[in-house]
mmCIF file as Biopython writes it, N, C-alpha, C and O atoms, coordinates in Angstrom:
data_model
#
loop_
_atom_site.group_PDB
_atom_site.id
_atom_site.type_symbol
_atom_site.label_atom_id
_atom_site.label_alt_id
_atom_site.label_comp_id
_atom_site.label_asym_id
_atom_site.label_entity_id
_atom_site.label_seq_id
_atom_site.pdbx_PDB_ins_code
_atom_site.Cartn_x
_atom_site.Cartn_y
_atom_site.Cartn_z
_atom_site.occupancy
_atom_site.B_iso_or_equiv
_atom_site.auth_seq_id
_atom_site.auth_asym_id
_atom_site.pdbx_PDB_model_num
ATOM 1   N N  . UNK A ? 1  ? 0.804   -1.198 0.000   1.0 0.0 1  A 1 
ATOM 2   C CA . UNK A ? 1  ? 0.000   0.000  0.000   1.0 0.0 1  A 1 
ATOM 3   C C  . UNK A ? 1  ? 0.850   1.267  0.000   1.0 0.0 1  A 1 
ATOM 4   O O  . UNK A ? 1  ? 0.227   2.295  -0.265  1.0 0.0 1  A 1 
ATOM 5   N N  . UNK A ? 2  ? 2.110   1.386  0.238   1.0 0.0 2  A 1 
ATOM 6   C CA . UNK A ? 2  ? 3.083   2.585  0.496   1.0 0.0 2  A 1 
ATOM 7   C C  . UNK A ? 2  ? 3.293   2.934  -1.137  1.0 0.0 2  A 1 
ATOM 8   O O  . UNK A ? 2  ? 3.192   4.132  -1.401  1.0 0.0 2  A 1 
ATOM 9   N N  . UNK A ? 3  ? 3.419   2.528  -1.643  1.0 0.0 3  A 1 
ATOM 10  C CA . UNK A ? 3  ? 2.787   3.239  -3.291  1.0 0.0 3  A 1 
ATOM 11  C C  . UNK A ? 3  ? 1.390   3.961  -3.605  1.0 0.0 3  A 1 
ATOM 12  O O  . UNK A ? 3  ? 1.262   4.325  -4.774  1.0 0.0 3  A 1 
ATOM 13  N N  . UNK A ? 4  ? 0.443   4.191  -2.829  1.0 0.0 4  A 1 
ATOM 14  C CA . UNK A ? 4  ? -0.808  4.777  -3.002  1.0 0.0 4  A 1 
ATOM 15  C C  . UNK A ? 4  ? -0.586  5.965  -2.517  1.0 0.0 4  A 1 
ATOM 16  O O  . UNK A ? 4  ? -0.120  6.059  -1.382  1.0 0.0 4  A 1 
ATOM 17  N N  . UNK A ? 5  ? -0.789  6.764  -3.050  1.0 0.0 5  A 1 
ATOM 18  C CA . UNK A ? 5  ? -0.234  8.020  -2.546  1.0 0.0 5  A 1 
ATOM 19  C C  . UNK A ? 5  ? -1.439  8.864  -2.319  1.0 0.0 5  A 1 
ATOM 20  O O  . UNK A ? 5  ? -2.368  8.710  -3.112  1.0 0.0 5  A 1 
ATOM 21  N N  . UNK A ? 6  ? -1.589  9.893  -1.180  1.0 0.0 6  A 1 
ATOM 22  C CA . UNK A ? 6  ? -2.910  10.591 -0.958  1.0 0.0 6  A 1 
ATOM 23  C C  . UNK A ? 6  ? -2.441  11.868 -0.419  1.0 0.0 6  A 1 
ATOM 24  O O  . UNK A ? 6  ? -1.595  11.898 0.475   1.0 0.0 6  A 1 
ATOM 25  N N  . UNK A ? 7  ? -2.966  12.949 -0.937  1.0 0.0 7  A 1 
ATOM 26  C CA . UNK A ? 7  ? -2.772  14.783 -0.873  1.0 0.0 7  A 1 
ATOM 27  C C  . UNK A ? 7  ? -3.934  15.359 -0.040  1.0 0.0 7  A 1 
ATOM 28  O O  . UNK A ? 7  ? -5.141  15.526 -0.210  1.0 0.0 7  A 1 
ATOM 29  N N  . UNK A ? 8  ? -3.293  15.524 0.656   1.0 0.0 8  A 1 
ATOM 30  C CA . UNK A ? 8  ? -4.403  16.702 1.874   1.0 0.0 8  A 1 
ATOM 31  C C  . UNK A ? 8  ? -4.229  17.655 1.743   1.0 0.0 8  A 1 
ATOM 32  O O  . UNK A ? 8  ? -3.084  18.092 1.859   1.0 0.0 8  A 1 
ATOM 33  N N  . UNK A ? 9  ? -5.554  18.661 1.356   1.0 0.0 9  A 1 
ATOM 34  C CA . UNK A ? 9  ? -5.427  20.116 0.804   1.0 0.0 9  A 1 
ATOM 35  C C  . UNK A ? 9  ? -6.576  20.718 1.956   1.0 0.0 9  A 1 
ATOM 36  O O  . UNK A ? 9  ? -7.805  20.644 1.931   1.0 0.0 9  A 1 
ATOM 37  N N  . UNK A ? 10 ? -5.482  21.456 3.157   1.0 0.0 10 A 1 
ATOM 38  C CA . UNK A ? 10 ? -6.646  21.853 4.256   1.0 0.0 10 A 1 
ATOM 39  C C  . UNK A ? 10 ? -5.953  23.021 4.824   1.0 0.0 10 A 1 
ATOM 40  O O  . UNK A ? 10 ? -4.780  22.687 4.654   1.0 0.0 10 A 1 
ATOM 41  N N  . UNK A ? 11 ? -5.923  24.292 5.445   1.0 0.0 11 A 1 
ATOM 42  C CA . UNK A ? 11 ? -6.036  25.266 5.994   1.0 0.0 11 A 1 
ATOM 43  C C  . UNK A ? 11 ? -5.826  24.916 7.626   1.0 0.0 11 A 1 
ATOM 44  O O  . UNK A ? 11 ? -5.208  25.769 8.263   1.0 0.0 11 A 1 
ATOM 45  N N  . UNK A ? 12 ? -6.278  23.767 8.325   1.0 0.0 12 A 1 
ATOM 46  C CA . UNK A ? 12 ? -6.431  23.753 9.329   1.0 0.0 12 A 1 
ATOM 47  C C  . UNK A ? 12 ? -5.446  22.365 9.725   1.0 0.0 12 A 1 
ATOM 48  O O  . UNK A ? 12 ? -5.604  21.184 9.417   1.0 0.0 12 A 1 
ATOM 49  N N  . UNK A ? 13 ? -4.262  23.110 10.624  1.0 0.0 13 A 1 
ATOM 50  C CA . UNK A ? 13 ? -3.461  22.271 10.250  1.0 0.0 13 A 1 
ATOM 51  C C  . UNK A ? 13 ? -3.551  20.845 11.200  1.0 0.0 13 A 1 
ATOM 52  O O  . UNK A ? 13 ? -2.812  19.890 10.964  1.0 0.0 13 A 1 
ATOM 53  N N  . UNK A ? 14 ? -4.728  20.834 12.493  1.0 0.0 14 A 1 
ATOM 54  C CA . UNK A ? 14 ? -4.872  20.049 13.127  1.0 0.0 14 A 1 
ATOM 55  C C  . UNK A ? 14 ? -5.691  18.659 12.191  1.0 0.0 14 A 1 
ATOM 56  O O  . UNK A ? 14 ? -5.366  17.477 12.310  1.0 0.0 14 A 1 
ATOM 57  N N  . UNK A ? 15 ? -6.736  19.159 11.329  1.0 0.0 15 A 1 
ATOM 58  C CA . UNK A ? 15 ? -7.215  18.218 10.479  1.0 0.0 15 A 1 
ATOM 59  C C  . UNK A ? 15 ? -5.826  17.617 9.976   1.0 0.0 15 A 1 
ATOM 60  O O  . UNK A ? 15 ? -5.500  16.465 10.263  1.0 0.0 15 A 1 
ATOM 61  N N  . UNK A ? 16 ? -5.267  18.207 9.440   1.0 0.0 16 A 1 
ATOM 62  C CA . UNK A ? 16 ? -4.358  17.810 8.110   1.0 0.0 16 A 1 
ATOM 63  C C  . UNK A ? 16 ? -3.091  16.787 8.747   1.0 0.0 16 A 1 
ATOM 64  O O  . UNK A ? 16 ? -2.514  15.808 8.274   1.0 0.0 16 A 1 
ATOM 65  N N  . UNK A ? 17 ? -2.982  17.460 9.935   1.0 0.0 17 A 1 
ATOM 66  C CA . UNK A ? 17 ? -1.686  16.531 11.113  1.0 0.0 17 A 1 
ATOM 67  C C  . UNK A ? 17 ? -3.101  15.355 11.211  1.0 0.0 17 A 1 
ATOM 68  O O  . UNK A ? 17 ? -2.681  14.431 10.514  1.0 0.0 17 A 1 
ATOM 69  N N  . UNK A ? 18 ? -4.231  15.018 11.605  1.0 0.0 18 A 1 
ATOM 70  C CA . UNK A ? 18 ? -4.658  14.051 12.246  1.0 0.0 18 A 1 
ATOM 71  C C  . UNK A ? 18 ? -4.717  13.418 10.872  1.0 0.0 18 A 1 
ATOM 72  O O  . UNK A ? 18 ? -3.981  12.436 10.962  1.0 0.0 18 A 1 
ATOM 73  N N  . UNK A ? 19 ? -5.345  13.489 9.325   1.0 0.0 19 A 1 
ATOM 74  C CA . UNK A ? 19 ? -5.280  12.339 8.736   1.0 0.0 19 A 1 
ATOM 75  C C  . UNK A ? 19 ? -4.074  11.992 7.927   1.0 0.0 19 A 1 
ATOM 76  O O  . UNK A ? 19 ? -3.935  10.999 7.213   1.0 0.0 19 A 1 
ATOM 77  N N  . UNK A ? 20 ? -3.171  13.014 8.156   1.0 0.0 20 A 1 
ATOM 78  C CA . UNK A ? 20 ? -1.443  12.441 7.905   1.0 0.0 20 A 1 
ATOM 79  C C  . UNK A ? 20 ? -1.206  10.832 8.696   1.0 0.0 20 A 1 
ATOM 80  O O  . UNK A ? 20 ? -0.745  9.781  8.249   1.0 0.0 20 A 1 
ATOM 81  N N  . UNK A ? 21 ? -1.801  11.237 10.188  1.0 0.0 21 A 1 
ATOM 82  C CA . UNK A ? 21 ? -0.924  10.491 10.930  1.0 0.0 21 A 1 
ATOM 83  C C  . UNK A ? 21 ? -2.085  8.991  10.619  1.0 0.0 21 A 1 
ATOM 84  O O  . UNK A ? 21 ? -1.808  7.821  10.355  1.0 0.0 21 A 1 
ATOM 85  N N  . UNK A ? 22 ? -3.310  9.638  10.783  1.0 0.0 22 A 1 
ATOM 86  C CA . UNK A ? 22 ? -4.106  8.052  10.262  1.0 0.0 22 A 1 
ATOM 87  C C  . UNK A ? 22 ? -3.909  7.632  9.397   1.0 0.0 22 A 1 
ATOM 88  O O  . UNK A ? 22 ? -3.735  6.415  9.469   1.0 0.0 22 A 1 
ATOM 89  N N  . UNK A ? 23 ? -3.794  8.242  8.049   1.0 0.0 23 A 1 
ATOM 90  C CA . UNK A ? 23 ? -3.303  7.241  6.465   1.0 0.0 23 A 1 
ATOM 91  C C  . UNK A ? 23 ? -1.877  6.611  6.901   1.0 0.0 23 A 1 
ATOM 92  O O  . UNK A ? 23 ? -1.702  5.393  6.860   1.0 0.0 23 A 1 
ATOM 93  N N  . UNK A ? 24 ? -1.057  7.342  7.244   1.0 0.0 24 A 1 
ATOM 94  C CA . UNK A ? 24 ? 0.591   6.958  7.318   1.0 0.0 24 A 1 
ATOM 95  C C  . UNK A ? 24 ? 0.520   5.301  8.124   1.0 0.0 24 A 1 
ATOM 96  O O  . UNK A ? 24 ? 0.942   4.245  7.653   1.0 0.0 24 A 1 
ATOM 97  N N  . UNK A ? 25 ? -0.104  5.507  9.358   1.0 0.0 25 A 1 
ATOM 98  C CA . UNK A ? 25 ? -0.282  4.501  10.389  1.0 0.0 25 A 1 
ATOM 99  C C  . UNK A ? 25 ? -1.184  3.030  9.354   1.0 0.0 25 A 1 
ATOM 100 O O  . UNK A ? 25 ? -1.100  1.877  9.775   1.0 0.0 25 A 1 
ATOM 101 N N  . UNK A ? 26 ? -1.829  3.296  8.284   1.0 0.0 26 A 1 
ATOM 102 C CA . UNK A ? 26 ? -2.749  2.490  7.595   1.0 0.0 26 A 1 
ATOM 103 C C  . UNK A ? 26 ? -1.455  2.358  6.866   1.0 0.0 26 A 1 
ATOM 104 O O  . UNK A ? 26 ? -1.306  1.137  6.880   1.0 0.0 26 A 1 
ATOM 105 N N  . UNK A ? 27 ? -0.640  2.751  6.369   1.0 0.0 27 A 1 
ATOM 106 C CA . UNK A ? 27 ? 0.420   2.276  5.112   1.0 0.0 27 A 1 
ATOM 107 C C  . UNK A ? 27 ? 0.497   2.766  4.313   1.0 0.0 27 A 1 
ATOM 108 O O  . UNK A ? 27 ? 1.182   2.212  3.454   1.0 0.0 27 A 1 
ATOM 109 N N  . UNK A ? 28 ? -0.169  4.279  3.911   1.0 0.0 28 A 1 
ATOM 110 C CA . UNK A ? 28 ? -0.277  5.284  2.815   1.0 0.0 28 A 1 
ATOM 111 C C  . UNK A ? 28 ? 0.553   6.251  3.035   1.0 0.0 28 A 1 
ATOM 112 O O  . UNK A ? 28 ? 0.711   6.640  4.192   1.0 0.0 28 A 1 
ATOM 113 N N  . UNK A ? 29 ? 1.364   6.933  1.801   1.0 0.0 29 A 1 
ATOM 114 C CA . UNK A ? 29 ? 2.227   7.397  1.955   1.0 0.0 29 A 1 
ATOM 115 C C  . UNK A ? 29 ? 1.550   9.030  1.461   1.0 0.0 29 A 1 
ATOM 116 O O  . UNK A ? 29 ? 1.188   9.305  0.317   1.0 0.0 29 A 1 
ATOM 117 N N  . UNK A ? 30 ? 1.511   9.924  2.608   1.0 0.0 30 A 1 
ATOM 118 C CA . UNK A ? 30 ? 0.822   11.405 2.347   1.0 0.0 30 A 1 
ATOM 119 C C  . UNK A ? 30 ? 1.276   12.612 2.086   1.0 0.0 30 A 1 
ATOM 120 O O  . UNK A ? 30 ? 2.419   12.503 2.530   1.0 0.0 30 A 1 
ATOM 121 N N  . UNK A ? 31 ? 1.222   13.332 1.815   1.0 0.0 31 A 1 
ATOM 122 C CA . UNK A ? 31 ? 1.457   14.647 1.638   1.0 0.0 31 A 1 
ATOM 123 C C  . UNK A ? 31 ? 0.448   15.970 2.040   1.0 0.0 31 A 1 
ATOM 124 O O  . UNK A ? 31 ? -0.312  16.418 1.182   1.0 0.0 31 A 1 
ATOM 125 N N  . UNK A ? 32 ? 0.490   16.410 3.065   1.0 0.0 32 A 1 
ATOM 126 C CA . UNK A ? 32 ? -0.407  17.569 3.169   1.0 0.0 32 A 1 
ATOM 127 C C  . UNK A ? 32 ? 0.218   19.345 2.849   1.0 0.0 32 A 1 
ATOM 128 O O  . UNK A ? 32 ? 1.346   19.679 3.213   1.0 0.0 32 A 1 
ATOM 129 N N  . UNK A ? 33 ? -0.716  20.288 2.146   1.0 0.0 33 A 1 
ATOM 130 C CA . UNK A ? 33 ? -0.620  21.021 1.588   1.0 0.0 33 A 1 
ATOM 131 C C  . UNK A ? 33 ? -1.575  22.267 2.520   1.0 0.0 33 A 1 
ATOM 132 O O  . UNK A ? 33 ? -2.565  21.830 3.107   1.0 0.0 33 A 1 
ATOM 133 N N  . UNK A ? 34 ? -1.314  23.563 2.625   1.0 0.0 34 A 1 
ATOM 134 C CA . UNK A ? 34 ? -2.145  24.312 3.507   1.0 0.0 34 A 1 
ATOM 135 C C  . UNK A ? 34 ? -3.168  25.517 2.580   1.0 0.0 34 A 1 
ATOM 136 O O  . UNK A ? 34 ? -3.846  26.362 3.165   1.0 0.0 34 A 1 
ATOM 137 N N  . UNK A ? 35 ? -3.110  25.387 1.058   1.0 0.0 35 A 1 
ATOM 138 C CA . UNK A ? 35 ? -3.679  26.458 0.368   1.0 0.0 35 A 1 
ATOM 139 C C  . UNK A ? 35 ? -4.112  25.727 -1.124  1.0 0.0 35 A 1 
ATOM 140 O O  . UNK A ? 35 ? -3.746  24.598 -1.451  1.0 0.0 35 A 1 
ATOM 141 N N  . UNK A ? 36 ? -4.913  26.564 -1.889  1.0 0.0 36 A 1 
ATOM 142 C CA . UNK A ? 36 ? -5.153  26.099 -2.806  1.0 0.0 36 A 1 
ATOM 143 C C  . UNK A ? 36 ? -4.155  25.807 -4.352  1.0 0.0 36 A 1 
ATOM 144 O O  . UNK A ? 36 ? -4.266  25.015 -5.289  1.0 0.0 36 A 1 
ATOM 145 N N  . UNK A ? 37 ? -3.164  26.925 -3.995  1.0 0.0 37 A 1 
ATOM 146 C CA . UNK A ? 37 ? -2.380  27.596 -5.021  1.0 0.0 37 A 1 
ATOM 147 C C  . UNK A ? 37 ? -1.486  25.794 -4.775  1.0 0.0 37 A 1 
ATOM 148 O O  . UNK A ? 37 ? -1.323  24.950 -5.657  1.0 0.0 37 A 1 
ATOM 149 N N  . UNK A ? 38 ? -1.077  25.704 -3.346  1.0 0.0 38 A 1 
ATOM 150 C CA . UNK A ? 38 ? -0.432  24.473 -3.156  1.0 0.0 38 A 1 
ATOM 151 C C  . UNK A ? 38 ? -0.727  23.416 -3.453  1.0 0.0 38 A 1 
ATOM 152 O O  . UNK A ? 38 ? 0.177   22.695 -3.874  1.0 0.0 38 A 1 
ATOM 153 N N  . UNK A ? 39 ? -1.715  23.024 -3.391  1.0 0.0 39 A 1 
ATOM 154 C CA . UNK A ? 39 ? -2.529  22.228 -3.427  1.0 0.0 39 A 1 
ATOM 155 C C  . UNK A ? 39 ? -2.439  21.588 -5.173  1.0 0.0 39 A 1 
ATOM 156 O O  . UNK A ? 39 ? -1.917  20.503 -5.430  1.0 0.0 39 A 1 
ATOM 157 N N  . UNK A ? 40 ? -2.857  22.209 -5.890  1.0 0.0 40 A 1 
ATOM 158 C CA . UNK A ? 40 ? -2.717  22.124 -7.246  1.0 0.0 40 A 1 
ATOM 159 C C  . UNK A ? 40 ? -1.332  22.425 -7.729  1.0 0.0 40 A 1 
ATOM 160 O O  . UNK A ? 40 ? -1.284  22.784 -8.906  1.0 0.0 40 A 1 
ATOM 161 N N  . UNK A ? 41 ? -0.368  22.369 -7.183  1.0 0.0 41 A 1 
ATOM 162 C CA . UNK A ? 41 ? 1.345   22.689 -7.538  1.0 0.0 41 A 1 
ATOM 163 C C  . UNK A ? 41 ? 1.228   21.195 -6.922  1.0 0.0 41 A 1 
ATOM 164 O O  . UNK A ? 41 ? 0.956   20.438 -7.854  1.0 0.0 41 A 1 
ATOM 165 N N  . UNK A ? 42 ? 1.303   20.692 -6.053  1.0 0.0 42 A 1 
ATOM 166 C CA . UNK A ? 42 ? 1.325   19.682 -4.982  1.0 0.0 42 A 1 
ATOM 167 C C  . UNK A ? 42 ? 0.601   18.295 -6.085  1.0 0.0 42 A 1 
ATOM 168 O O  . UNK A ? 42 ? 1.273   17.366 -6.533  1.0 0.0 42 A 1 
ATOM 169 N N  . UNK A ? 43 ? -0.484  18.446 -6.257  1.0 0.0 43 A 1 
ATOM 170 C CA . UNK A ? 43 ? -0.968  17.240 -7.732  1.0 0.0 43 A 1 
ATOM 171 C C  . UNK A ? 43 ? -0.417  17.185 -8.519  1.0 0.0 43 A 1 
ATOM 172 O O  . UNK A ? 43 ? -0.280  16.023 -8.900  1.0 0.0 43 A 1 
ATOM 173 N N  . UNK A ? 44 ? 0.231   18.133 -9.285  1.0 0.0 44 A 1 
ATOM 174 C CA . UNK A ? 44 ? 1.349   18.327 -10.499 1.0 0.0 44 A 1 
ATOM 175 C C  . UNK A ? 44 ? 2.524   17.267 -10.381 1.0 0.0 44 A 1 
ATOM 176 O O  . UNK A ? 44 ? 2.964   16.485 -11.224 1.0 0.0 44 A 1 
ATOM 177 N N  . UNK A ? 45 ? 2.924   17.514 -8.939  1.0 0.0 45 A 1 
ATOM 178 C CA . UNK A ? 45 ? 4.496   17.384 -8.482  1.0 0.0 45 A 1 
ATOM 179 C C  . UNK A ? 45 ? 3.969   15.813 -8.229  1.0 0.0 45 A 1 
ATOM 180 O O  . UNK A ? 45 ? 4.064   14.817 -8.947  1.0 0.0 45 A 1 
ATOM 181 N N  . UNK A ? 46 ? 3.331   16.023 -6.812  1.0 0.0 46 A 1 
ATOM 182 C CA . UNK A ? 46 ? 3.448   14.536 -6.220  1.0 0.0 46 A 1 
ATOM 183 C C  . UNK A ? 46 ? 2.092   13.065 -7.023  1.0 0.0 46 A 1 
ATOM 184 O O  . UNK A ? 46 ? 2.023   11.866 -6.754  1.0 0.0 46 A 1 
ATOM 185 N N  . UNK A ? 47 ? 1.616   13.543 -7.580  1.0 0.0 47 A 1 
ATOM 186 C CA . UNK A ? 47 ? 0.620   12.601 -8.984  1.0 0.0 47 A 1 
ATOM 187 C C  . UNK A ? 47 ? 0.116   11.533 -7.574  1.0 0.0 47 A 1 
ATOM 188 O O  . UNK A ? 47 ? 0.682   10.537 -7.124  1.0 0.0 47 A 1 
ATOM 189 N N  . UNK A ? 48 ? -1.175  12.221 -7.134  1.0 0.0 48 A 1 
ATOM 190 C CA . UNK A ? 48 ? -1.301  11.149 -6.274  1.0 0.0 48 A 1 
ATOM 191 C C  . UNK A ? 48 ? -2.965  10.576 -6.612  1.0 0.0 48 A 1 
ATOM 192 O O  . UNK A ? 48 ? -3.767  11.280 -7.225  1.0 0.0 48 A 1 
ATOM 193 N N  . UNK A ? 49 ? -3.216  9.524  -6.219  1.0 0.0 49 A 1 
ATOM 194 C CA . UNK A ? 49 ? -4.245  8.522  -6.044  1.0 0.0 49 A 1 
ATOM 195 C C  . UNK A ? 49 ? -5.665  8.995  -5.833  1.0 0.0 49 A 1 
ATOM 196 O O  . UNK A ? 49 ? -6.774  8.629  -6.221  1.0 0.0 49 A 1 
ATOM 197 N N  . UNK A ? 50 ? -5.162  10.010 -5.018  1.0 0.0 50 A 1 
ATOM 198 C CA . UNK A ? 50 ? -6.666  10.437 -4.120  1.0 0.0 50 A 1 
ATOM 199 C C  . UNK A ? 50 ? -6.325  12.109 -3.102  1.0 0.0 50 A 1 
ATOM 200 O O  . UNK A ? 50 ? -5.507  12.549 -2.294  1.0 0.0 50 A 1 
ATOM 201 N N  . UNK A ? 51 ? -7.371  12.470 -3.713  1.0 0.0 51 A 1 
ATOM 202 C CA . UNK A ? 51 ? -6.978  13.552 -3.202  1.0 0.0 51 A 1 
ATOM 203 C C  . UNK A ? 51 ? -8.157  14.098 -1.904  1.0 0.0 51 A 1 
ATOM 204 O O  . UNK A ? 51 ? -9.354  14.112 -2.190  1.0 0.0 51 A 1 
ATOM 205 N N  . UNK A ? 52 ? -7.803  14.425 -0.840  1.0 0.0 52 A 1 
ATOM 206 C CA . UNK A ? 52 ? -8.713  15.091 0.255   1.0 0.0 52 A 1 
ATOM 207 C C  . UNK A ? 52 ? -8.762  16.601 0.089   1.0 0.0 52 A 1 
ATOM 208 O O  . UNK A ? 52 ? -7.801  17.209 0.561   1.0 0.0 52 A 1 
ATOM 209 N N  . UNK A ? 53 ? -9.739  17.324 -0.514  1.0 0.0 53 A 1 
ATOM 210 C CA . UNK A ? 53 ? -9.090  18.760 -0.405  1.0 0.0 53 A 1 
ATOM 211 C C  . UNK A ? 53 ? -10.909 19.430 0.460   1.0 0.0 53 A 1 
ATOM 212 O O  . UNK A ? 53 ? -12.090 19.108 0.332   1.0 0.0 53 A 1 
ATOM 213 N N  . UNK A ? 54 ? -10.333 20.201 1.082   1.0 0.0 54 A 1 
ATOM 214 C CA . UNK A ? 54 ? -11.107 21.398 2.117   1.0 0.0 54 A 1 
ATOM 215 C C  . UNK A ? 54 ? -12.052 22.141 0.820   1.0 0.0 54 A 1 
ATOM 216 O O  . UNK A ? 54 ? -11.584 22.035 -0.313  1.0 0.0 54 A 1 
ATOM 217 N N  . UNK A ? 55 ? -12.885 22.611 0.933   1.0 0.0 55 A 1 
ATOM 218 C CA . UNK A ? 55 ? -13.966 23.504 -0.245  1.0 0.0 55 A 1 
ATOM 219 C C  . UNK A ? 55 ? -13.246 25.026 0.181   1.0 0.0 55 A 1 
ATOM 220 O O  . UNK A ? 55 ? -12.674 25.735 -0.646  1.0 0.0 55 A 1 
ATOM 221 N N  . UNK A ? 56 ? -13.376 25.328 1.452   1.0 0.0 56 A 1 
ATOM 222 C CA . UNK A ? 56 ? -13.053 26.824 1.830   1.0 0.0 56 A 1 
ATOM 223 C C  . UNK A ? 56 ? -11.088 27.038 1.987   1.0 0.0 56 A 1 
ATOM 224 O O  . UNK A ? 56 ? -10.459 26.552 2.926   1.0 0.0 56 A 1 
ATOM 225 N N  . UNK A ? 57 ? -10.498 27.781 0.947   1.0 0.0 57 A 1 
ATOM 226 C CA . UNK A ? 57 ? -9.120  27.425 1.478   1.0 0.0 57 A 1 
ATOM 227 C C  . UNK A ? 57 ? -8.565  28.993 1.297   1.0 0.0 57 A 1 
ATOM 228 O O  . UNK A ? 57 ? -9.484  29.748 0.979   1.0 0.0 57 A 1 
ATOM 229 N N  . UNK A ? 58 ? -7.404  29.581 1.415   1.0 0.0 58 A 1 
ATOM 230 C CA . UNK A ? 58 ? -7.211  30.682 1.389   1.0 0.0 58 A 1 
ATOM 231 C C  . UNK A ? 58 ? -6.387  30.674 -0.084  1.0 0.0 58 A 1 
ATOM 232 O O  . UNK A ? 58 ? -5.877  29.677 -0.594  1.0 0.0 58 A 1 
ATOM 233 N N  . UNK A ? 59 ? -6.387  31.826 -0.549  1.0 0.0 59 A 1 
ATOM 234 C CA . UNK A ? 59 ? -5.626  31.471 -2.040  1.0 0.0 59 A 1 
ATOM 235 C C  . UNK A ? 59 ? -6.996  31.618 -3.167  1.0 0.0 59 A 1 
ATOM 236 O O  . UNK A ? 59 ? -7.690  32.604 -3.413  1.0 0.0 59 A 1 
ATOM 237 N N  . UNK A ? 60 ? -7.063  30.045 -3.786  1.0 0.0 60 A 1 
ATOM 238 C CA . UNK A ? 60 ? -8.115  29.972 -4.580  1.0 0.0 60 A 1 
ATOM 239 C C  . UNK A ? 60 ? -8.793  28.777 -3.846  1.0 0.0 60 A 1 
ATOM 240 O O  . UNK A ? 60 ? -8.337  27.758 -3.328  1.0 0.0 60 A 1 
ATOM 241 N N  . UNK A ? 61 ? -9.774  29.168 -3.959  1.0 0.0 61 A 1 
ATOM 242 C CA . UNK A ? 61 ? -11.015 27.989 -3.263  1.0 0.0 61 A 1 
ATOM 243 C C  . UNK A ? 61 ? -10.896 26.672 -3.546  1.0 0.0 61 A 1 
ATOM 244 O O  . UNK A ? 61 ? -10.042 26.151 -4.263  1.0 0.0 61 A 1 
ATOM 245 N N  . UNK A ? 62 ? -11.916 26.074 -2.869  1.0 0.0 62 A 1 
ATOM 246 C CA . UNK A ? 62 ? -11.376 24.161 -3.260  1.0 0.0 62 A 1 
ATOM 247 C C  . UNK A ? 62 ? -12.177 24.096 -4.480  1.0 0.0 62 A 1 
ATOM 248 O O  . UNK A ? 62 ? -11.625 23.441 -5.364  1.0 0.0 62 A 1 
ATOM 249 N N  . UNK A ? 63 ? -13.332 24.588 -4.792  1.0 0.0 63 A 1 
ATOM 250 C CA . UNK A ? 63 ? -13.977 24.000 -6.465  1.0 0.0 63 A 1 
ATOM 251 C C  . UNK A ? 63 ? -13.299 24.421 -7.436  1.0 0.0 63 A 1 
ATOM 252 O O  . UNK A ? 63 ? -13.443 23.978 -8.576  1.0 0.0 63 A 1 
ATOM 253 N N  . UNK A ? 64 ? -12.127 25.707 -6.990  1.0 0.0 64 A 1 
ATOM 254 C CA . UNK A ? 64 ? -11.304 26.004 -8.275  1.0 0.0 64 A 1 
ATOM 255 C C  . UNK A ? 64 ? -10.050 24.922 -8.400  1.0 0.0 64 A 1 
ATOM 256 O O  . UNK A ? 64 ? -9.558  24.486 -9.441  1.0 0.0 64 A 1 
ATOM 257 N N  . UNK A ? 65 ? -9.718  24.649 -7.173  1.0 0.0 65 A 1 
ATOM 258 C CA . UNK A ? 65 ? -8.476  23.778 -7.532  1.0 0.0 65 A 1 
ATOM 259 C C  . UNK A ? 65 ? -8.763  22.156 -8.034  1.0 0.0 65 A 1 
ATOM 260 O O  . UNK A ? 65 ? -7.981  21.358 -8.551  1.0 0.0 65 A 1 
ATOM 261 N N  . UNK A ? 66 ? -10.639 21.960 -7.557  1.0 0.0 66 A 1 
ATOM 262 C CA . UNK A ? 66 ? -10.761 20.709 -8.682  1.0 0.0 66 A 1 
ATOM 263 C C  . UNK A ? 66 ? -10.936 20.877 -9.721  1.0 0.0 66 A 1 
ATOM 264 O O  . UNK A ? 66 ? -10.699 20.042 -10.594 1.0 0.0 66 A 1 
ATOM 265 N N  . UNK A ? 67 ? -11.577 22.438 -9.985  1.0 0.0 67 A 1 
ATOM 266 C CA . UNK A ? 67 ? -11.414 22.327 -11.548 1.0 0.0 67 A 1 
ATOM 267 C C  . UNK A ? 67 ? -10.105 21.986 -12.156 1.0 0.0 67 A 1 
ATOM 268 O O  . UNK A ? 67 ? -10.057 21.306 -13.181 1.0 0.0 67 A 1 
ATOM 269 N N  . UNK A ? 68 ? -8.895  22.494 -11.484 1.0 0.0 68 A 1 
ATOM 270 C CA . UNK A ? 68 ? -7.270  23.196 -11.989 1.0 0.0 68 A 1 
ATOM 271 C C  . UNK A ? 68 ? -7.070  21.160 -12.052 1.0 0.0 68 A 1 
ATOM 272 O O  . UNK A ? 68 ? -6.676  20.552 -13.047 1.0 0.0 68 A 1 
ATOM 273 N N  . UNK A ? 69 ? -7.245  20.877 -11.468 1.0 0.0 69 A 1 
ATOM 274 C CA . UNK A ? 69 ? -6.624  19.469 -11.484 1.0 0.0 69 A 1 
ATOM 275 C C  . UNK A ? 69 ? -7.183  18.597 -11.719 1.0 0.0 69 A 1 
ATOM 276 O O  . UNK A ? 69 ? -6.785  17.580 -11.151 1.0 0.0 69 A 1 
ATOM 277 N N  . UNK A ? 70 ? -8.310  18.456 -12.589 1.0 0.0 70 A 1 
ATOM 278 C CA . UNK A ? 70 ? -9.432  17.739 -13.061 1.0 0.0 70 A 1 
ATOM 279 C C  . UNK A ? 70 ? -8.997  17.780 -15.040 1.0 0.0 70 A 1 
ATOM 280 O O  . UNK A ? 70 ? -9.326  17.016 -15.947 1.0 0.0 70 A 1 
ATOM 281 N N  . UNK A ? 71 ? -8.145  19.048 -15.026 1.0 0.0 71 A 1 
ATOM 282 C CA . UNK A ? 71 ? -7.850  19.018 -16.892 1.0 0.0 71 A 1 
ATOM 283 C C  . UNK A ? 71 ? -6.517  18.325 -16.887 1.0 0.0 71 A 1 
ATOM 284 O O  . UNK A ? 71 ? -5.937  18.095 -17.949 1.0 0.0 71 A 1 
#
């Protein structure tokens, strides 16, 4: 499972520390991101599986960064 890779796109960094540490502890290898701009630089870079992203983020919002990473 340490090949499945999963991107946390959240603002709040207590969310983002708690499902780091739950995927990691399951065998998934994570990456969390704190903005939208990141977030979609962050899919580019790290090409991951599954992505968790927040709707409200500072930067550009979460429906813009699924659009940005949906083409």
């Amino acid at each position: 499972m340490m090949d499945t890779k999963i991107l946390v796109v959240d603002d709040d960094p207590n969310i983002s520390d708690l499902l780091k540490i739950y995927f990691e502890n399951e065998g998934y290898d994570v990456k969390t991101v704190a903005d939208g701009v990141e977030g979609v630089n962050a899919f580019k870079q790290y090409e991951p599986d599954l992505v968790l992203l927040d709707l409200m983020l500072p930067g550009i919002p979460g429906e813009a960064v699924l659009e940005e990473i949906r083409k």
